[in-house]
N, C-alpha and C positions, 0 to 999 in steps of 0.2 A: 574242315580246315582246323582240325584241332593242333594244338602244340604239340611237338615231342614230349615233354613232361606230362601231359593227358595220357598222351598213349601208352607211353613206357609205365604210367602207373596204373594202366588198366592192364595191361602185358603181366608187369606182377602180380596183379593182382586173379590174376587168371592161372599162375604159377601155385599161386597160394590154394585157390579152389581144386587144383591137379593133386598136389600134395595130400590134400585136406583129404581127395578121396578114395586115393591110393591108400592111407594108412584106416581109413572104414574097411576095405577092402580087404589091407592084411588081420583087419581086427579078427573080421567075421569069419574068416578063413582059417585062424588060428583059433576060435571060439571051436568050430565046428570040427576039428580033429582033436582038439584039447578040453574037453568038456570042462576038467576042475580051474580051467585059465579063469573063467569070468569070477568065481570065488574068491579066488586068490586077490583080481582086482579090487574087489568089493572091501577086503581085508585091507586093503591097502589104501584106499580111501578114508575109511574109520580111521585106521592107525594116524594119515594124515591129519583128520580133523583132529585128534584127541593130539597131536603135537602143537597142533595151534594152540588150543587152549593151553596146555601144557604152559608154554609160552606165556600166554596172557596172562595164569592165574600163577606165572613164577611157581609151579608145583615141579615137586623132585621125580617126578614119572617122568621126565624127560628124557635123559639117557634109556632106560625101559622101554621105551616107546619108538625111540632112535634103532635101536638092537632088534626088537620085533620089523621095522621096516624092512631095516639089511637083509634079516631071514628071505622075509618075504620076498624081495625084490631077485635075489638070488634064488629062490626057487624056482621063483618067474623066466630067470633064464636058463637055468637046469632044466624046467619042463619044453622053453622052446626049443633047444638044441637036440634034444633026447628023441625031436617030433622034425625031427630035418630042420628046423628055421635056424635064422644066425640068432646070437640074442640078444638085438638091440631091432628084431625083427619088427615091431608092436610101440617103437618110440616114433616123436615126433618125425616128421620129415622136413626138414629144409633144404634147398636148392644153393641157398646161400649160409653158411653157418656164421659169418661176420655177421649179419644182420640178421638172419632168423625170417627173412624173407620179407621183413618191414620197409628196406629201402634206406633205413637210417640206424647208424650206428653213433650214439653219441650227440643223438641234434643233429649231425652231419648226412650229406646224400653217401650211402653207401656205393660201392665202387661198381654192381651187380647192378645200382639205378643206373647211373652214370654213365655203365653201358648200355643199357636200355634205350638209354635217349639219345644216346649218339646215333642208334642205331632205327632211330624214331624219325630222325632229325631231316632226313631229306623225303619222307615219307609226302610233303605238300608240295614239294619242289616244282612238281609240275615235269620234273627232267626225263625225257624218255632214258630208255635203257642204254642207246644210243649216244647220247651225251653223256651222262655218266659216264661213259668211257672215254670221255677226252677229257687231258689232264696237262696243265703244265710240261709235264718228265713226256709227253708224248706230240710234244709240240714239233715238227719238222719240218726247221729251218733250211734244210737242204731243197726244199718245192719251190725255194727264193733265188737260188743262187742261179745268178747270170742272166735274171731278169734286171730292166730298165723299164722307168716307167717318167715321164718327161726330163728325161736328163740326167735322174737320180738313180743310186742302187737300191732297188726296193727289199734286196737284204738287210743291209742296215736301218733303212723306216722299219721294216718288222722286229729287227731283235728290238729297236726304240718302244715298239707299241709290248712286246709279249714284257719286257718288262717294267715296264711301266706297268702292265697288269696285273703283274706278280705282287709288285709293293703294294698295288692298291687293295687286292685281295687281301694281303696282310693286315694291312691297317685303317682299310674303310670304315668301321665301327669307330676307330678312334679319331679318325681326322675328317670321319663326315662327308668323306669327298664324292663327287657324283663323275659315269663317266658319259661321254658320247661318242660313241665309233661311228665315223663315218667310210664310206668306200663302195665301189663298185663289187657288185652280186658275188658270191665265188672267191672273195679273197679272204676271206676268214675272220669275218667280225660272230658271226655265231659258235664258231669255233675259242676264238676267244671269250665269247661271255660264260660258254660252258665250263672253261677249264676254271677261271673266277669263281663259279658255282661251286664248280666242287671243293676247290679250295676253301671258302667258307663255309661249306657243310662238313669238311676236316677242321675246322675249329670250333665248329659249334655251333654254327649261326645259321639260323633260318633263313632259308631262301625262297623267292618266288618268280618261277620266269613263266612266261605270255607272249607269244605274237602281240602287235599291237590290234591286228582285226580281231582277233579271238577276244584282248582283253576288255576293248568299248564294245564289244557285244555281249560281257559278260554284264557290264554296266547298267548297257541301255536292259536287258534283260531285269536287272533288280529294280531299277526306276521303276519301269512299266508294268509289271509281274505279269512276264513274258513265259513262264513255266518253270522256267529253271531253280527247281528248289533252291543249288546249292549256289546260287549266282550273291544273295546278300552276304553269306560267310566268305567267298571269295573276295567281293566287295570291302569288306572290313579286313580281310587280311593281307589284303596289296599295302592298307595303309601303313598296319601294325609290323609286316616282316621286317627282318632287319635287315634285307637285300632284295629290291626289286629288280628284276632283266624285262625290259619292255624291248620286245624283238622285231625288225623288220615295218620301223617305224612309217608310215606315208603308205603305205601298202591297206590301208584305212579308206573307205571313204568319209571325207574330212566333211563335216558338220558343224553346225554349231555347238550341237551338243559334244560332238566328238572332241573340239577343239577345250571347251571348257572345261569336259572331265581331265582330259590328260594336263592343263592349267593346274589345275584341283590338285591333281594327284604329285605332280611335281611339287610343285608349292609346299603342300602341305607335307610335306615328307621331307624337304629342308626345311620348314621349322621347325617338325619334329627331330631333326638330326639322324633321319636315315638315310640311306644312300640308295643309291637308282643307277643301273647301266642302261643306257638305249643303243642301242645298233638303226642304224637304217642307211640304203640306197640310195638315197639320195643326198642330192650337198647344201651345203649350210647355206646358200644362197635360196635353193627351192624351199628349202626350210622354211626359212625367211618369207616367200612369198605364198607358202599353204601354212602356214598358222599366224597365231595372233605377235605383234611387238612384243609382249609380253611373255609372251614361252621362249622367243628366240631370244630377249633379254637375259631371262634366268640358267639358258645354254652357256651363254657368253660368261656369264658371271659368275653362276653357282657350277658349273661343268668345265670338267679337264673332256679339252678334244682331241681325240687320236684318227687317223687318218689312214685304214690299209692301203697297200698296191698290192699290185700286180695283177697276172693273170687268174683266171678262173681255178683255183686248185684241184678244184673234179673234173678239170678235161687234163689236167697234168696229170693225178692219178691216174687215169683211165689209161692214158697212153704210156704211163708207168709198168 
C-alpha cells in the first residue's frame, strides 16, 4: 500500500539504473572497436583536473587547457563517427533532459515525476479493470427513462443523484463531505461510486474502495494475525486515503466487533477530514436497527444521502 509518490519514485529511479547501463554498454562497445577511445578519455580527464586547479590557483594555463579539451573532445567525436557511431554516442543518457532524470528541476516536481504519479496514483485503488471503465461521460441516463418508481420519475431522482456525484467528486477534499447511497440491488449505486473514483484519481487523489465483507475481514485479519501479511498496510491505509468506497454495506455479518471497527473507521476519518462513500441495500431504517445509535447518528449528520431507483439495470441491459 505504498503511495504514488513511493512508487513513481522508484519507476525513476529504475529509468536511472536502465539509462546508467545502456551507456556502460555503449562505453564498452565503443572501447572495443576503437581501441585509442579509452586514451583519449584518460587525456580528458587530466586536462579536466588540471582546469580545476587552473581555477583554484587563478594560473594563466587556463585558456591552454580550455583549447587542449576542445581538441580532444572533438576528436572524440571524429573517432565515433568514422567507426559508424553518432557523436554524442558515449554521452550521458537521460529519458528526461528537463531534469536529467532527478525528478526536480529547480526545488520543483519535474513534469516526467508528475507524470509518474498520476500514473501511480490509482495503482491501491483496489478498482478492477471493470470499474475503471465507468466514468461520469458514460453514465446512461436513457436505462431511466419511462420508469416509475412509487409515483415519482425515477429519471429525474437519477440525474439529482449522478449530479450531486459529480460536484461531490469535485470538491470532496475541500468540503469534507461524506456520501451514503442508498437503494435496491441493480440500480447503480456501485456504478456510481466507480465513476467518483475515477474522477478523483483524475485529479490526484488517492483512492480506496472495499466491499464491506472484504474490508472487516481485512480488519479482523490484522487484529488477530490471521495470515494476511498485507492486512496491517491496508489497515492503515483505509485511514490515511483521501477517498474511502465502503461497498455493499450490511452484506457483513454484523458483530460486535464488526460494528465498532466501521464506528472507528467513520469516525476517525471525519475528524481527520477525509471523506468516505458507502453504498448499501438496505434502508436507513434496517440501518438503524443492524448497527449502533451512534453510526446511524453520524449517517444523519456527518453524510449527504442519496437514494437510487428503479429497476435492476442488468436485466435492462440484457434485454437491451
Amino acid at each position: 500500500m505504498e503511495s504514488a509518490y513511493v512508487l513513481a519514485s522508484r519507476e525513476l529511479e529504475e529509468i536511472r539504473l536502465a539509462n546508467k547501463a545502456e551507456e556502460s554498454r555503449r562505453h564498452m562497445e565503443v572501447c572495443e572497436k576503437i581501441p585509442q577511445y579509452p586514451e583519449i578519455e584518460t587525456q580528458l580527464m587530466k586536462n579536466g583536473t588540471r582546469l580545476l586547479s587552473c581555477i583554484l590557483d587563478r594560473s594563466n594555463c587556463f585558456e591552454d587547457v580550455k583549447k587542449s579539451i576542445k581538441e580532444l573532445q572533438k576528436k572524440k567525436a571524429e573517432l565515433l563517427v568514422a567507426n559508424g557511431f553518432s557523436a554524442d554516442y558515449t554521452d550521458e543518457i537521460y529519458s528526461c533532459e528537463s531534469c536529467r532524470d532527478t525528478g526536480f528541476v529547480e526545488g520543483s516536481r519535474c513534469v516526467c515525476l508528475k507524470n509518474l504519479i498520476a500514473k501511480n496514483i490509482g495503482a491501491n485503488s483496489n478498482l478492477t479493470e471493470f470499474m475503471r471503465e465507468q466514468t461520469f461521460e458514460k453514465f446512461d441516463m436513457s436505462i431511466f427513462a419511462n420508469q416509475t418508481e412509487n409515483g415519482g420519475r425515477v429519471l429525474k431522482v437519477m440525474r439529482v443523484v449522478c449530479d450531486t456525484a459529480v460536484t461531490f467528486a469535485e470538491s470532496f477534499d475541500t468540503n469534507h463531505e461524506n456520501l451514503l447511497l442508498l437503494g435496491n440491488a441493480g440500480t447503480g449505486k456501485t456504478f456510481v461510486s466507480s465513476c467518483i473514483a475515477n474522477r478523483a484519481l483524475e485529479r490526484g487523489k488517492t483512492v480506496y474502495y472495499q466491499t464491506a465483507y472484504r474490508l472487516f475481514e481485512t480488519f479482523e485479519n490484522a487484529k488477530f494475525g490471521k495470515g494476511d501479511e498485507e492486512a496491517p498496510e491496508i489497515v492503515k491505509y483505509v485511514y490515511d486515503v483521501d477517498l474511502l468506497i465502503i461497498d455493499d454495506l450490511g452484506t457483513e455479518f454484523v458483530t460486535q466487533f464488526t460494528s465498532a471497527t466501521l464506528f472507528d473507521i467513520i469516525n476517525s476519518r471525519i475528524t481527520a477530514g477525509k471523506s468516505t462513500v458507502i453504498s448499501t441495500n438496505l434502508s436507513f431504517e434496517t440501518l438503524s436497527e443492524m448497527y449502533s445509535q451512534r453510526i446511524t447518528s453520524r449517517f444523519l449528520g456527518e453524510y449527504k444521502i442519496l437514494q437510487t431507483l428503479g429497476e435492476d439495470i442488468r436485466k435492462i441491459k440484457r434485454v437491451r
